[in-house]
C-alpha positions in Angstrom: 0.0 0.0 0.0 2.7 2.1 0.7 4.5 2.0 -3.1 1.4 3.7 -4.2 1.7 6.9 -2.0 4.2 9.6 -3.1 4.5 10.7 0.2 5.6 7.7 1.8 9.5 7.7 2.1 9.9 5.4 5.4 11.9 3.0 3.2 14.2 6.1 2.3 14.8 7.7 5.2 15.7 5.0 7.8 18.7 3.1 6.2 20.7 6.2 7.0 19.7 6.5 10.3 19.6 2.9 11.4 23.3 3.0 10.2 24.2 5.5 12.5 22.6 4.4 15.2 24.1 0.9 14.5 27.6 3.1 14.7 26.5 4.5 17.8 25.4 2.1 20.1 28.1 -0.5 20.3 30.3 1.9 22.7 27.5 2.0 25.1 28.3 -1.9 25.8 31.8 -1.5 27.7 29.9 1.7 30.4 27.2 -0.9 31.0 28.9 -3.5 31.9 31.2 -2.1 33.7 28.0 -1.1 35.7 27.0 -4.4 35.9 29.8 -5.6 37.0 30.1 -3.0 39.7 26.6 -3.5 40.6 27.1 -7.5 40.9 29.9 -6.7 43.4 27.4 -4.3 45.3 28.0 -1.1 44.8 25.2 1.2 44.8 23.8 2.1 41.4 24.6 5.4 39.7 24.5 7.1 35.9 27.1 6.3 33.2 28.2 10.2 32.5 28.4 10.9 28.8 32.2 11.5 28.6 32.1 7.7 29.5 30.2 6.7 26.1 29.8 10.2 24.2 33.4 11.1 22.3 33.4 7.3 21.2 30.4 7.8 19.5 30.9 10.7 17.9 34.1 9.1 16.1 32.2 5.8 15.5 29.7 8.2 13.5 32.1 10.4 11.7 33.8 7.2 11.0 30.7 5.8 9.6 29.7 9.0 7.6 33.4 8.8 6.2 32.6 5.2 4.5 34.4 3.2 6.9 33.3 -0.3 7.5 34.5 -0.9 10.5 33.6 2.0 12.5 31.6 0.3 15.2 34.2 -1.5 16.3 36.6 1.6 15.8 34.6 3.2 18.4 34.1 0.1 20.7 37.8 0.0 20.7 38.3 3.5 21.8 35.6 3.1 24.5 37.2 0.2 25.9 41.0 1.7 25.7 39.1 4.8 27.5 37.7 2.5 30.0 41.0 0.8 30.6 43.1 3.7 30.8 40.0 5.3 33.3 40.8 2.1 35.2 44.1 1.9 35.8 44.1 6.1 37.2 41.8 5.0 39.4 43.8 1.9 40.5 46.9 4.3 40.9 45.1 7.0 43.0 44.2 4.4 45.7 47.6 2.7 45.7 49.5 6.1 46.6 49.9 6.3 50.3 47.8 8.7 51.9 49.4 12.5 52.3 51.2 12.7 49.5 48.6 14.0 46.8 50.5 17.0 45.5 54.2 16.1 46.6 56.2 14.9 43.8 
């Protein structure tokens, strides 16, 4: 029914933006399950901040808009080495002994 209707361009309009959102979505798996692993452990729930997930996605999208075939996992790849690198400040900030914060 819909071929017959001129005005009807469903068909044309959500390849495109199913493909970013496809582009998107894949760095918000490394946040969440960080989260879920966190929240198995029992810590208290709390919101993924958007520096966490956003700048992946934004290069997983230009990547995508630049033809690249691989820019989900471009972007899942940056997320994770973002996530890793997150980790291991963390890990270093509460192996330093207490009192010496600024001292050098």
């Amino acid at each position: 029914m819909c071929s017959r209707v001129p005005a009807c361009g469903f068909d044309r309009l959500a390849p495109p933006w199913l493909t970013l959102l496809a582009a998107a979505l894949p760095v918000l798996v490394v946040p969440m399950a960080t989260e879920a692993v966190a929240r198995r452990r029992g810590r208290t729930a709390r919101r993924v901040p958007a520096w966490c997930w956003l700048p992946p996605a934004l290069v997983a999208v230009a990547c995508t808009l630049a033809g690249i075939g691989v820019a989900p996992l471009l972007g899942l790849a940056r997320n994770a080495h973002s996530a890793l690198e997150a980790s291991r400040v963390t890990l270093a900030r509460r192996c330093r002994p207490r009192g010496t914060a600024g001292r050098r």
